[in-house]
DONU-103619 format. One record per atom (N, C-alpha, C): residue in one letter; atom name; z, y, x; chain. Coordinates in steps of 0.05 Angstrom, whole numbers, always signed. Atoms other than C-alpha are relative to their C-alpha. Layout:
+------+------+--------+--------+--------+-----+
: type : atom :      z :      y :      x : mol :
+------+------+--------+--------+--------+-----+
:    A :   CA :      Z :      Y :      X :   A :
...
+------+------+--------+--------+--------+-----+
***
This chain:
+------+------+--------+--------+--------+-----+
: type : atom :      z :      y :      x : mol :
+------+------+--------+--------+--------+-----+
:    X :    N :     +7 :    -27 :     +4 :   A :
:    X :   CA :   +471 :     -8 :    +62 :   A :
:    X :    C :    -29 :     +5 :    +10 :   A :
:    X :    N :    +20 :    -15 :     +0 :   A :
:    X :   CA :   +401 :    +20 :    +63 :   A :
:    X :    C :     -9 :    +23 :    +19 :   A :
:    X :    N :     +9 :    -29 :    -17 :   A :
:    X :   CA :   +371 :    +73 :   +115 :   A :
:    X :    C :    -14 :     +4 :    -20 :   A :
:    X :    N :    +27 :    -19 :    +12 :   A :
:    X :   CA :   +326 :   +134 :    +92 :   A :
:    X :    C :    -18 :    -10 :     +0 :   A :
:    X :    N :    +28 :     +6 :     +5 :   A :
:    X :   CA :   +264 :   +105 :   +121 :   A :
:    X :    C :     +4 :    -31 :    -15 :   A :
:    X :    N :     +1 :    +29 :    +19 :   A :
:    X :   CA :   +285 :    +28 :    +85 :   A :
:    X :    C :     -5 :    +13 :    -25 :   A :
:    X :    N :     +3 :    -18 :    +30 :   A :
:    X :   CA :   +291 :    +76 :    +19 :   A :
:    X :    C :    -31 :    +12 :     -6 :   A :
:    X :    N :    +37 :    -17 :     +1 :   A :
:    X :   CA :   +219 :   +118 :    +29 :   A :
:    X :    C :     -9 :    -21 :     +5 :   A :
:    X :    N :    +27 :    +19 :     +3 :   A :
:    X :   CA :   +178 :    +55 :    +56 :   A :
:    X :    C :     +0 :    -19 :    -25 :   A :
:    X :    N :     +7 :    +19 :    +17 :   A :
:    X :   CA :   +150 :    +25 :     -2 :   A :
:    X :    C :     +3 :    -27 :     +1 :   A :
:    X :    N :     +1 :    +26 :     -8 :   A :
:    X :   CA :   +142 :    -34 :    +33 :   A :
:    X :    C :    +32 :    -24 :     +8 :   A :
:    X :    N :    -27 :     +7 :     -2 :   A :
:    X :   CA :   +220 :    -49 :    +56 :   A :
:    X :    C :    +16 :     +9 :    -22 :   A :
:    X :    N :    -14 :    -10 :    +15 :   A :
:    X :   CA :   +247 :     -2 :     +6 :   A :
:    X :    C :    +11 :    -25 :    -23 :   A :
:    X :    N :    -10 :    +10 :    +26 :   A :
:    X :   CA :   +290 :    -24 :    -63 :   A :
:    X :    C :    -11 :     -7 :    -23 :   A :
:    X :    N :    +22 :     +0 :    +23 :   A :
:    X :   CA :   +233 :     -9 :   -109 :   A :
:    X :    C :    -17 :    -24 :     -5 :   A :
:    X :    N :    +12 :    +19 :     +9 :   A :
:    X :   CA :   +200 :    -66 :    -96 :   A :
:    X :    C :    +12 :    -29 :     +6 :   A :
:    X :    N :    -18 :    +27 :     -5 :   A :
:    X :   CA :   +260 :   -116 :    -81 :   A :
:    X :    C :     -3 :    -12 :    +21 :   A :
:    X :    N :     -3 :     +0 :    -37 :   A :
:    X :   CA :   +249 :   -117 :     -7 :   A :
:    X :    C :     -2 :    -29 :     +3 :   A :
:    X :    N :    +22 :    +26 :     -4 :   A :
:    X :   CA :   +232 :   -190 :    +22 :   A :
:    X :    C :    -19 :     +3 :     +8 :   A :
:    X :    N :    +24 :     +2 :    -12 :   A :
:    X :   CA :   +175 :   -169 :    +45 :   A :
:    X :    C :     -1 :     -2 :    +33 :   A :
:    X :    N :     +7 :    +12 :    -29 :   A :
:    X :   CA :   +136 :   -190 :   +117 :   A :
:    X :    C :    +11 :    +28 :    +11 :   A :
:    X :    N :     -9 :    -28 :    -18 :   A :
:    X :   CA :   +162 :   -129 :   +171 :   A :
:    X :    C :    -24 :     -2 :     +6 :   A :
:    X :    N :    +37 :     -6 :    -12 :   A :
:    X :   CA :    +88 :    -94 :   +193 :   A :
:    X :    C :     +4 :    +11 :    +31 :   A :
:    X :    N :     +2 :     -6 :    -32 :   A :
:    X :   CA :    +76 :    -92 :   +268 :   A :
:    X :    C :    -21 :    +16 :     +3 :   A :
:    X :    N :    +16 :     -1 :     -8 :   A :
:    X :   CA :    +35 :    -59 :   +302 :   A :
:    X :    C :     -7 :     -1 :    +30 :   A :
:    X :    N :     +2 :    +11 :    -25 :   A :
:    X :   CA :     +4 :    -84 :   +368 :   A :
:    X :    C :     -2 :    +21 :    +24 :   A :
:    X :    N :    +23 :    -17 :    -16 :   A :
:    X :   CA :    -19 :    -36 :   +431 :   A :
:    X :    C :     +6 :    -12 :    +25 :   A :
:    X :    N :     +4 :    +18 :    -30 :   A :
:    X :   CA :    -39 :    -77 :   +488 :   A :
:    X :    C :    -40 :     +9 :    +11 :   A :
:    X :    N :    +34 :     -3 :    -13 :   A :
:    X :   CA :   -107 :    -58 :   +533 :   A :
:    X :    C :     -8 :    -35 :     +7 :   A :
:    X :    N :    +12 :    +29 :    -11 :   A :
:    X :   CA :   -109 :   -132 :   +556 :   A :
:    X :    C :     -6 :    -19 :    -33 :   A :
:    X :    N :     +8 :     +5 :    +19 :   A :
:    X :   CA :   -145 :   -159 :   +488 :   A :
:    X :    C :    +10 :    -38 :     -4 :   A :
:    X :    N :    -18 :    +36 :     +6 :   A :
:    X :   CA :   -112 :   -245 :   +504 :   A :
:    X :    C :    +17 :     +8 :    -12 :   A :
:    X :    N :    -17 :     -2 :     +3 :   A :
:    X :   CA :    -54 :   -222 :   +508 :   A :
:    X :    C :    +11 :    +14 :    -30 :   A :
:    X :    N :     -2 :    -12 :    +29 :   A :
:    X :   CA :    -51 :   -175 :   +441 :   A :
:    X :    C :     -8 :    -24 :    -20 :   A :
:    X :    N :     -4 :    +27 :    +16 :   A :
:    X :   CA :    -81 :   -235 :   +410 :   A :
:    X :    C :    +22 :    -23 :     -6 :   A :
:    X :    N :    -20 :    +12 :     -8 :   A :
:    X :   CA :    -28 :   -280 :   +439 :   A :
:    X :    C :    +23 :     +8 :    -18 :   A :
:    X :    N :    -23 :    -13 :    +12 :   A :
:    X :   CA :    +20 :   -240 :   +405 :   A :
:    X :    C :     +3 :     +6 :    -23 :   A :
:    X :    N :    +17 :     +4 :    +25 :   A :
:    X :   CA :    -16 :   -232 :   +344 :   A :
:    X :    C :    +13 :    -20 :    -11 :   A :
:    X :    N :    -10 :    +32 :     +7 :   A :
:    X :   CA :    -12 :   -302 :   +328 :   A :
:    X :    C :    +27 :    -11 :     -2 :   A :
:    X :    N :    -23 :    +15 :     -9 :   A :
:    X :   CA :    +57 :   -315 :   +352 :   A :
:    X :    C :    +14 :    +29 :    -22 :   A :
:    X :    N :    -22 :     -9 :    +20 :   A :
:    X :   CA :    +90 :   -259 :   +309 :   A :
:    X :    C :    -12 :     -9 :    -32 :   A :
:    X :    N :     +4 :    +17 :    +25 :   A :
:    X :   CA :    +51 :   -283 :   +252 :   A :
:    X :    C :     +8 :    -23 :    -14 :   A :
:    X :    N :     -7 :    +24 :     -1 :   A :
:    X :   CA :    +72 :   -351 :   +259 :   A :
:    X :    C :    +29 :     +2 :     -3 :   A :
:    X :    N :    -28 :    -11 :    +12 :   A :
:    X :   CA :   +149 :   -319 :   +248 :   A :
:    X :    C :    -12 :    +14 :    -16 :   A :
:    X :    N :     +5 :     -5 :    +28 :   A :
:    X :   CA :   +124 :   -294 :   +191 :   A :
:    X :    C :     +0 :    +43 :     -3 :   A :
:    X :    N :     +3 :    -31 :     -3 :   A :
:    X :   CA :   +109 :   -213 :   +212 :   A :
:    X :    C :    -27 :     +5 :    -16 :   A :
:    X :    N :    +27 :     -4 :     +0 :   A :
:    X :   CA :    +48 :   -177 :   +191 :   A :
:    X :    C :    -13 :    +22 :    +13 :   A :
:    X :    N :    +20 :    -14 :    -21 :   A :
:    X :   CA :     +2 :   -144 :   +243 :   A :
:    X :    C :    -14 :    +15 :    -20 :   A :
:    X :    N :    +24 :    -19 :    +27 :   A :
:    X :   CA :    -35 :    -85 :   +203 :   A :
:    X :    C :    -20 :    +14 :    +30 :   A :
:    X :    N :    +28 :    -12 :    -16 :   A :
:    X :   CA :    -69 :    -72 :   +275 :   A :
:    X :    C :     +7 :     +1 :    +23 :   A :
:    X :    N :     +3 :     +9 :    -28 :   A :
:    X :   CA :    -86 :    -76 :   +348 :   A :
:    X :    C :     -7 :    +23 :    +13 :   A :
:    X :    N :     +8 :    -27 :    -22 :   A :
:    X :   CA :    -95 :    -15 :   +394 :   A :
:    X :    C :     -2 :    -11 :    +22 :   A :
:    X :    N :     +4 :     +0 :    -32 :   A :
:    X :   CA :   -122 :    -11 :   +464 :   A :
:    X :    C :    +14 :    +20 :    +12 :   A :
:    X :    N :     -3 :    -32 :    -12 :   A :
:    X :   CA :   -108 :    +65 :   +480 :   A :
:    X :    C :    +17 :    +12 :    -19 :   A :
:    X :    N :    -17 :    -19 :    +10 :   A :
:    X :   CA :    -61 :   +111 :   +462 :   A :
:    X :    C :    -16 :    +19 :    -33 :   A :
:    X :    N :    +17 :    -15 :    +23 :   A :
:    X :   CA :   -108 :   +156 :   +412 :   A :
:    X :    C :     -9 :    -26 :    -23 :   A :
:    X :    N :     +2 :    +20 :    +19 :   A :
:    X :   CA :   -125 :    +87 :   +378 :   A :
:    X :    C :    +27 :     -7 :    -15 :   A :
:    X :    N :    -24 :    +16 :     +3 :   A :
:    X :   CA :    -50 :    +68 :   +372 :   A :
:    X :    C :    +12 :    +22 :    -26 :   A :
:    X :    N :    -10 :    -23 :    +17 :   A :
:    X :   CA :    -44 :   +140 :   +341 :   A :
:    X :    C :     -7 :     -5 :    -18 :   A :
:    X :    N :    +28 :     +5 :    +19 :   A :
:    X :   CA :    -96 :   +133 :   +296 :   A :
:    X :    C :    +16 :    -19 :    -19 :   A :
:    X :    N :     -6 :    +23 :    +14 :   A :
:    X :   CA :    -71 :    +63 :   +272 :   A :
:    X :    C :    +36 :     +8 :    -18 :   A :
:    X :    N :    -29 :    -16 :    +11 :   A :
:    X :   CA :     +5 :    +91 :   +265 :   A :
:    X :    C :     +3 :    +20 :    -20 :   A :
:    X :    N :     +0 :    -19 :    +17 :   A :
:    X :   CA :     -9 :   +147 :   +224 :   A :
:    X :    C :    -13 :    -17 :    -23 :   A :
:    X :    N :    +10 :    +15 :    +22 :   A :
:    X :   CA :    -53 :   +101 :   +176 :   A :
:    X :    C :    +14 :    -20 :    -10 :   A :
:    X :    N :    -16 :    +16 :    +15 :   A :
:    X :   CA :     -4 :    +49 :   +162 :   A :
:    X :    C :    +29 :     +8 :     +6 :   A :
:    X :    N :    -36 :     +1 :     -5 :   A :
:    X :   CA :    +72 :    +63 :   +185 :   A :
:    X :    C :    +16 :    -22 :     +0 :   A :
:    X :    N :    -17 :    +30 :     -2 :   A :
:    X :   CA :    +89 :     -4 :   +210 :   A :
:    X :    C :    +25 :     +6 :     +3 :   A :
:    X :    N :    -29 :     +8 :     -1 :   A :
:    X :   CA :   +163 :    -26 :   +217 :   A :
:    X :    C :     +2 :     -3 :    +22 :   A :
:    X :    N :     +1 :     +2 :    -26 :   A :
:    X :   CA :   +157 :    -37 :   +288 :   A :
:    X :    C :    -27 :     +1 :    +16 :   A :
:    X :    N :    +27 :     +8 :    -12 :   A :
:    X :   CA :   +103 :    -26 :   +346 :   A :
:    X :    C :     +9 :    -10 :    +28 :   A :
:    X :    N :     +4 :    +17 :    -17 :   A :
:    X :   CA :   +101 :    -65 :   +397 :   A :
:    X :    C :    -15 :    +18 :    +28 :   A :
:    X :    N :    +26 :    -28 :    -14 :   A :
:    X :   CA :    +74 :    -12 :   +460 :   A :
:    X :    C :     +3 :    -23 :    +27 :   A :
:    X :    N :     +8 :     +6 :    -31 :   A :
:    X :   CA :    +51 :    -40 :   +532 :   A :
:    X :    C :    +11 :    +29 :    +14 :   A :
:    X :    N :    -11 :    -15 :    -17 :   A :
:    X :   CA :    +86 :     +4 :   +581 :   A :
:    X :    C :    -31 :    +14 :    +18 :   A :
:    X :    N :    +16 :     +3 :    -17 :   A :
:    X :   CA :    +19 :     +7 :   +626 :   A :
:    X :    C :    -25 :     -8 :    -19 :   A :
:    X :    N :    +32 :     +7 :    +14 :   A :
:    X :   CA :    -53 :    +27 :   +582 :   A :
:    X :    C :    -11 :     +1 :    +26 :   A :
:    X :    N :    +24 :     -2 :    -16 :   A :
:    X :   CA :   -110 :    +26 :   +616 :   A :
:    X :    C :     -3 :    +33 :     +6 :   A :
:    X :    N :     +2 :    -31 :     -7 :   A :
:    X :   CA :   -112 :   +101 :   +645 :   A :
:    X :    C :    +20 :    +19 :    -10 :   A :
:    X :    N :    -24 :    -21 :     +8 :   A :
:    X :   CA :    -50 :   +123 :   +595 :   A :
:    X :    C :    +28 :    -21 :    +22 :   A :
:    X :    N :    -25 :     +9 :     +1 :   A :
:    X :   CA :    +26 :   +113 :   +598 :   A :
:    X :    C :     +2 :     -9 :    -19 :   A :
:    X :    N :    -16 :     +6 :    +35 :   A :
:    X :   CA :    +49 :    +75 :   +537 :   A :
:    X :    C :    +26 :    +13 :     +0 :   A :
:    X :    N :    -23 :    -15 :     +1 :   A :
:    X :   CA :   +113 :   +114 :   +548 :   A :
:    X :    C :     -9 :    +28 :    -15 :   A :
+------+------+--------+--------+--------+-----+
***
C-alpha cells in the first residue's frame, strides 16, 4: 500500500514506477563527518541532494528539494537541530 506523500513525490510515487535512489539530506556543522556520511550512504545506494551546516541552510535546502529523509545533528554550531 502506498502513503500520500509516496503518491505526491514524483520521485517515490507510482507515476514513475518507483525504484528510484531515496534523497537524503545531510545537516551536520562538522564538515568530515557530513562527508563521511555522504559517501557511506551513497555507497548503499541513497542520493544526497545536499549538505547543511545551520539550521536556515538546512531550511533553505529542504524546501528546494523534499528529500525522503534528513539526517539532522542534534547539536549545530550555535542552533539546536531539534
Amino acid at each position: 500500500m502506498m502513503t500520500t506523500r509516496e503518491a505526491a513525490n514524483p520521485r517515490t510515487g507510482a507515476a514513475n514506477g518507483g525504484g528510484t535512489k531515496p534523497t537524503v539530506l545531510i545537516v551536520e556543522d562538522d564538515m568530515l563527518v557530513g562527508m563521511g556520511l555522504k559517501a557511506n550512504l551513497e555507497r548503499l545506494g541513497h542520493r544526497v541532494v545536499g549538505q547543511a551546516s545551520t539550521a536556515s541552510e538546512a531550511m533553505a535546502l529542504y524546501q528546494q528539494h523534499v528529500p525522503d529523509v534528513v539526517l539532522l545533528d542534534i547539536r549545530l554550531n550555535g542552533d539546536d537541530g531539534i
